[in-house]
N, CA and C of each residue as an Amber inpcrd file, in Angstrom:
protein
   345
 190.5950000  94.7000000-188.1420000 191.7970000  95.4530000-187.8520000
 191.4120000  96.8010000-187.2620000 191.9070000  96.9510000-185.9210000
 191.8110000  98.4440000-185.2050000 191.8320000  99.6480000-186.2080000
 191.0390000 100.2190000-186.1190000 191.9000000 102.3220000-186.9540000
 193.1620000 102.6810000-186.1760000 192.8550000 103.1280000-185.2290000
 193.4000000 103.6670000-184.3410000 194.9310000 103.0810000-183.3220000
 194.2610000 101.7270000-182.3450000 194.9420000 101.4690000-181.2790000
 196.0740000 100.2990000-182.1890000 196.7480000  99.8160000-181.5670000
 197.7370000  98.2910000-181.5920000 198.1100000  97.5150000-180.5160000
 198.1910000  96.8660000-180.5740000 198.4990000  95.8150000-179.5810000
 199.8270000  96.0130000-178.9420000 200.6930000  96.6610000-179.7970000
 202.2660000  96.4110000-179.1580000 202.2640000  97.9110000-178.2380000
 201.1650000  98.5170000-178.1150000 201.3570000  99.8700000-177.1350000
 199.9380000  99.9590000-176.3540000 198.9930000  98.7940000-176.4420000
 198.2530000  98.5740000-175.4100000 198.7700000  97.5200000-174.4160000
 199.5030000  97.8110000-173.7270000 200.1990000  96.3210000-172.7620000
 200.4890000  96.9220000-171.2060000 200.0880000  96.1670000-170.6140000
 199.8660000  95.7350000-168.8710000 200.2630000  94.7350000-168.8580000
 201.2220000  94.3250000-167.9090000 201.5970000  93.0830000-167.0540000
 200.0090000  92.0120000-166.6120000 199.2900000  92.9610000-166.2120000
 198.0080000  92.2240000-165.3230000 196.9310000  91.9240000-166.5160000
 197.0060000  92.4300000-167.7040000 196.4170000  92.5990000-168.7510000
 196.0160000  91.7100000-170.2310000 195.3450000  90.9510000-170.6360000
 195.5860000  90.3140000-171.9620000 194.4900000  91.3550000-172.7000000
 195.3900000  92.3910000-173.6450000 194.1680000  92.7330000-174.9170000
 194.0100000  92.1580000-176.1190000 192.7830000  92.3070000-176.4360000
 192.3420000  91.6540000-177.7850000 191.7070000  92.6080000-178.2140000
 191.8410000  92.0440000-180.0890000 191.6670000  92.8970000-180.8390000
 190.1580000  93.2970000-180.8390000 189.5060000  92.6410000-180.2220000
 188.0620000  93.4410000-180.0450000 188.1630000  94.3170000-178.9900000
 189.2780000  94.3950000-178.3050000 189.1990000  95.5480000-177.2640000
 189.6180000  96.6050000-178.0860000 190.4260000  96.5840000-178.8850000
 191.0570000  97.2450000-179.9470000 189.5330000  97.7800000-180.7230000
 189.1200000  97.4860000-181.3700000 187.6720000  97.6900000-181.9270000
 186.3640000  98.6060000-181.4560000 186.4540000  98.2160000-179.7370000
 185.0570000  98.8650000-179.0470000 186.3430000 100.1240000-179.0320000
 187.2070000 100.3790000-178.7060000 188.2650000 101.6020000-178.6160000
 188.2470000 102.2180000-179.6170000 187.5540000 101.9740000-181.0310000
 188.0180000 102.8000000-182.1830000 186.7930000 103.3280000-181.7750000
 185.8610000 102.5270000-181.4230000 184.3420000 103.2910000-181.5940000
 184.3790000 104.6560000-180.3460000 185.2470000 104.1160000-179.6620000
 185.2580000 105.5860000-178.4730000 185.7290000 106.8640000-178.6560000
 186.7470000 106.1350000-179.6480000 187.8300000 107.1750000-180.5020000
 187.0520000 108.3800000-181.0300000 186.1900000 107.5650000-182.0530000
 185.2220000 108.2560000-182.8060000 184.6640000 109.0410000-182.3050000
 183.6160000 108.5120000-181.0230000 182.9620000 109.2270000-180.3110000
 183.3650000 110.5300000-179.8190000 185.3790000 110.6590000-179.3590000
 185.4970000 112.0970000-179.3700000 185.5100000 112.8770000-179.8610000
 185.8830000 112.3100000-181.1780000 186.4580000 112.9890000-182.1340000
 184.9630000 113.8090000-182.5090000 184.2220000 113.1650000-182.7650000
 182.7460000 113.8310000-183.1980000 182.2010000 114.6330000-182.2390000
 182.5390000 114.6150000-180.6530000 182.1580000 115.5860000-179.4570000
 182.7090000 116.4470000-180.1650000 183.8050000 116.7670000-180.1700000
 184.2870000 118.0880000-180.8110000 184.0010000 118.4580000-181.9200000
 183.1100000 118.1410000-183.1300000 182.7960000 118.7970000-184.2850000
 183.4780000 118.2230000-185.3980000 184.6430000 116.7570000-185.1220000
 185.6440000 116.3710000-186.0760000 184.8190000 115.1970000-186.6680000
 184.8920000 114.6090000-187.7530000 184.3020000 114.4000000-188.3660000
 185.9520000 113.0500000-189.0370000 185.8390000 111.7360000-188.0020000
 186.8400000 110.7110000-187.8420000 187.0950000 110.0230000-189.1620000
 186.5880000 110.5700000-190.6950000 186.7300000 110.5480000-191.7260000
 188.4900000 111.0930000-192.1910000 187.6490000 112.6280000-191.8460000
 188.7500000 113.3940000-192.2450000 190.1670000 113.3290000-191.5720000
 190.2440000 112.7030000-190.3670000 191.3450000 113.0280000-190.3270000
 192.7930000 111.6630000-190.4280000 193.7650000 112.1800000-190.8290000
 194.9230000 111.7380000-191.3770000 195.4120000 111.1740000-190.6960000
 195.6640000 109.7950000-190.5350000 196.1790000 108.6140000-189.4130000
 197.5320000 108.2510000-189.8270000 198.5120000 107.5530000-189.2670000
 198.4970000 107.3490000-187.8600000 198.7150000 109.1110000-186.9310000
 197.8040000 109.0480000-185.7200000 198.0650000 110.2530000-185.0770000
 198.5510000 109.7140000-183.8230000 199.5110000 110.0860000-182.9980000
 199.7560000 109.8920000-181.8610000 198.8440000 109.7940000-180.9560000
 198.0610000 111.3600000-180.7560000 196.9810000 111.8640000-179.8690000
 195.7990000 110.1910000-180.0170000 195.5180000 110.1310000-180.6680000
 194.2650000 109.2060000-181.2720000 195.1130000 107.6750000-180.8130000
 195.8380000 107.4050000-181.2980000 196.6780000 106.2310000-181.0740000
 196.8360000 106.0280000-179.3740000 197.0630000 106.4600000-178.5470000
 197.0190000 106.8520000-177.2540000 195.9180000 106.4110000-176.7070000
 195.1950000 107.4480000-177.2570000 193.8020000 107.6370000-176.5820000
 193.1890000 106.1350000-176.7180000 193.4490000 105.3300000-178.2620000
 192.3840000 103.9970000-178.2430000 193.1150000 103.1250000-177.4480000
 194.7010000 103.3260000-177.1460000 195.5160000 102.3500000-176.4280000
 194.5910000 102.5550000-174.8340000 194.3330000 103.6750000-174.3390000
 193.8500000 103.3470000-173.1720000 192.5150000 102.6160000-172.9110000
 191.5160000 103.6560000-174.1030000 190.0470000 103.0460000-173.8860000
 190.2400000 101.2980000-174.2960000 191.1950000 100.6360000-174.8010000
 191.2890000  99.2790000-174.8890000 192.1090000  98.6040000-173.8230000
 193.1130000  99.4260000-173.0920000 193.0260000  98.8360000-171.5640000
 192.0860000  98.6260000-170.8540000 191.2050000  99.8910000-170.7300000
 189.9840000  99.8350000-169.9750000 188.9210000  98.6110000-170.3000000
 188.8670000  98.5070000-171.3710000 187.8470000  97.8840000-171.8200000
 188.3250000  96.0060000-171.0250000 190.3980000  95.7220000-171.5970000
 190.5070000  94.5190000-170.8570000 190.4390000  94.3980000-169.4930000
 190.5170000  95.6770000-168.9720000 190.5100000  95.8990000-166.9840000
 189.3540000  95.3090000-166.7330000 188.1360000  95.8230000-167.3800000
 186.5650000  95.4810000-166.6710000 186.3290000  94.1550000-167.4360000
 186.8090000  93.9520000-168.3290000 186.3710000  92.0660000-168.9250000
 187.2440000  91.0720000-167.6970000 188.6390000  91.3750000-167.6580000
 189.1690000  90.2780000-166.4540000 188.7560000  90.3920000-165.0510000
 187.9610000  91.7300000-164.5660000 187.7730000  92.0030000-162.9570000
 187.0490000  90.6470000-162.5660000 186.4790000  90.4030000-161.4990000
 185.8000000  89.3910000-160.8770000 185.2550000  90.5170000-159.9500000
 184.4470000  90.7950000-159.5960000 183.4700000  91.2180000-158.6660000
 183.6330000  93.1200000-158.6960000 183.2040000  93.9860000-157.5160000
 183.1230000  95.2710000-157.6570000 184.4950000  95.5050000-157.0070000
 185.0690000  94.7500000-156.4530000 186.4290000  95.1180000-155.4700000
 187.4200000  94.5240000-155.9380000 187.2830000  94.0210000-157.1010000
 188.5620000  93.7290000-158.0230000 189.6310000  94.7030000-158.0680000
 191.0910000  94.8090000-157.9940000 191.8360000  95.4890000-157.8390000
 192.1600000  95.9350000-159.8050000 191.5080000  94.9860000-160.5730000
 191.6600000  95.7480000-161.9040000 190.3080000  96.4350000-161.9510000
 189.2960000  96.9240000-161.2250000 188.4530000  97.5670000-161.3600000
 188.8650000  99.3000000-161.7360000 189.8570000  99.2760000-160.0590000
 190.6110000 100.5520000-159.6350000 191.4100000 100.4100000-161.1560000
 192.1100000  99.9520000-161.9310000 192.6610000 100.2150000-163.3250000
 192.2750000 100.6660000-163.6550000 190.8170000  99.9150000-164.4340000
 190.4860000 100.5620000-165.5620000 190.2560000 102.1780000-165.0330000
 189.5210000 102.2960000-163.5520000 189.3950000 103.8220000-163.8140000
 190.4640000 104.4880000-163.8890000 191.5620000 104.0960000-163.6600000
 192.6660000 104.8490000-163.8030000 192.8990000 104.7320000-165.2490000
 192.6260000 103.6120000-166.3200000 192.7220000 104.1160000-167.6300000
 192.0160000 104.9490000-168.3890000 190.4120000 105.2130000-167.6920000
 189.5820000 105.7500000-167.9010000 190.2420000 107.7010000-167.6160000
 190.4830000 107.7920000-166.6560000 190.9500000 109.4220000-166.3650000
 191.8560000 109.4530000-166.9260000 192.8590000 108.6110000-167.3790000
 193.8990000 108.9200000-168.8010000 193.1670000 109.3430000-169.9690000
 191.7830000 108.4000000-170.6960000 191.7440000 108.3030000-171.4580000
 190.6470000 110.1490000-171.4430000 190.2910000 110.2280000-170.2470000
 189.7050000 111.4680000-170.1050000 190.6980000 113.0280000-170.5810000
 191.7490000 112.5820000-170.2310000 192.7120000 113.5670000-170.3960000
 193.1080000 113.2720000-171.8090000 193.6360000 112.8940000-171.9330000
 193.7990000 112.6110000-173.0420000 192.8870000 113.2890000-174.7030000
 191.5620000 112.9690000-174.2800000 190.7200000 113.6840000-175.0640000
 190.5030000 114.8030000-174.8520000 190.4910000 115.5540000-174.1870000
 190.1270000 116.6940000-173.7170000 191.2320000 117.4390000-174.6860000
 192.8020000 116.6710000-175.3600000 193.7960000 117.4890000-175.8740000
 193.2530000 117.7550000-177.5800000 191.8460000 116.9820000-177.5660000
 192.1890000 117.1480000-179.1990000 191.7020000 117.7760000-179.3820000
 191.7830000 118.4340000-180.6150000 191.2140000 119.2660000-181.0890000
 191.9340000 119.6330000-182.8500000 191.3400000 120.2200000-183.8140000
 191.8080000 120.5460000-184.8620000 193.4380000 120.4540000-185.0570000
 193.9810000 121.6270000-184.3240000 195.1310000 122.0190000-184.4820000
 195.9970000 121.0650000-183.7600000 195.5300000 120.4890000-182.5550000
 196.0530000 118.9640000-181.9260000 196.8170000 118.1600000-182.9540000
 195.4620000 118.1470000-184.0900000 195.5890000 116.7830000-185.4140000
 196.1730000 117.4690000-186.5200000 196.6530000 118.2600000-186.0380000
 197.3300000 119.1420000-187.5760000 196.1100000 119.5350000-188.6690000
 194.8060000 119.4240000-188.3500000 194.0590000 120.1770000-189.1580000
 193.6550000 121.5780000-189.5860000 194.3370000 122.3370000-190.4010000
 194.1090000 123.5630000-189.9460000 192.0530000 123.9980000-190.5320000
 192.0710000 125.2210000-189.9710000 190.5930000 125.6330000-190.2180000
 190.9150000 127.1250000-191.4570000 190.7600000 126.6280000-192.4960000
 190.5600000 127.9460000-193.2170000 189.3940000 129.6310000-192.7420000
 190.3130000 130.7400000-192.4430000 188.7280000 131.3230000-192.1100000
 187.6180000 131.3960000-193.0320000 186.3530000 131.6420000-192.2470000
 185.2960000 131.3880000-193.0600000 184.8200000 130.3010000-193.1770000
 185.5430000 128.6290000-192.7670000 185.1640000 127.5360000-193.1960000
 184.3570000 126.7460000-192.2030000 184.9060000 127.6150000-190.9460000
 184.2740000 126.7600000-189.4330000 183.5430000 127.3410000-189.0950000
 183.1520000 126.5610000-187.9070000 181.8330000 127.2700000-186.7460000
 182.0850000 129.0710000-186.7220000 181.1560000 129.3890000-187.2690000
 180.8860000 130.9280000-186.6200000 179.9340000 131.2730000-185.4430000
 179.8200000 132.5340000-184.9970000 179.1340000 132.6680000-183.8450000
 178.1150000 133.6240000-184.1390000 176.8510000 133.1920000-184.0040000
 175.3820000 133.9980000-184.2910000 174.5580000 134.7350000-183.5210000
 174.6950000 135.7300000-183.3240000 173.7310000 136.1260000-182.1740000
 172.5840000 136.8440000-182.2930000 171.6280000 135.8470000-181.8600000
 170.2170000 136.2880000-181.9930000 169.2480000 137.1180000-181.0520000
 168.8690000 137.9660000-181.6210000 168.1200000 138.5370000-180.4270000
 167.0150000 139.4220000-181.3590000 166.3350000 140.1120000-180.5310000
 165.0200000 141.1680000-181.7290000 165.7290000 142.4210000-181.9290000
 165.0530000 143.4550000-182.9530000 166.0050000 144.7920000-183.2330000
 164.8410000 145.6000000-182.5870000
């Protein structure tokens, strides 16, 4: 069973997804979530932002399984699900996911140099 994506809001006409597309999509999920410092434990599901995001990376994923060759016209899809799914991530962040940051609790900034 997906974390993240579902079937009834990953759908294309040109498209059949399966739940392993659903699956390699959670793992991408993850992957942003951890670019940014989030830690795909903590945070509190169902999220829209996240839900979205695996709906596309699991289009993408059925675009490049049905293509037939490099000039497949679902090739041009998936990258177009791909720069969704680009945008898309680029929105999350803490306060995106309703996480707030207590001060003191997050990244601080260190600056090193000699005295």
């Amino acid at each position: 069973m997906a974390k993240y994506g579902d079937l009834s809001g990953a759908v294309d006409p040109a498209l059949v997804v399966t739940e392993e597309n659903l699956l390699a999509a959670d793992v991408d999920v993850d992957a942003a979530l951890w670019e940014r410092g989030i830690n795909p434990e903590s945070v509190s599901l169902p999220q829209a932002l996240l839900t979205n995001l695996a709906n596309k990376y699991a289009l993408k994923a059925a675009a490049i399984e049905g293509a037939i060759g490099e000039n497949s016209p679902l090739i041009a899809k998936a990258k177009e699900f791909e720069r969704d799914a680009v945008r898309l991530a680029r929105a999350i962040s803490r306060e995106s996911l309703g996480m707030t940051v207590e001060p003191g609790s997050g990244f601080g900034v260190v600056t090193l140099g000699r005295a």
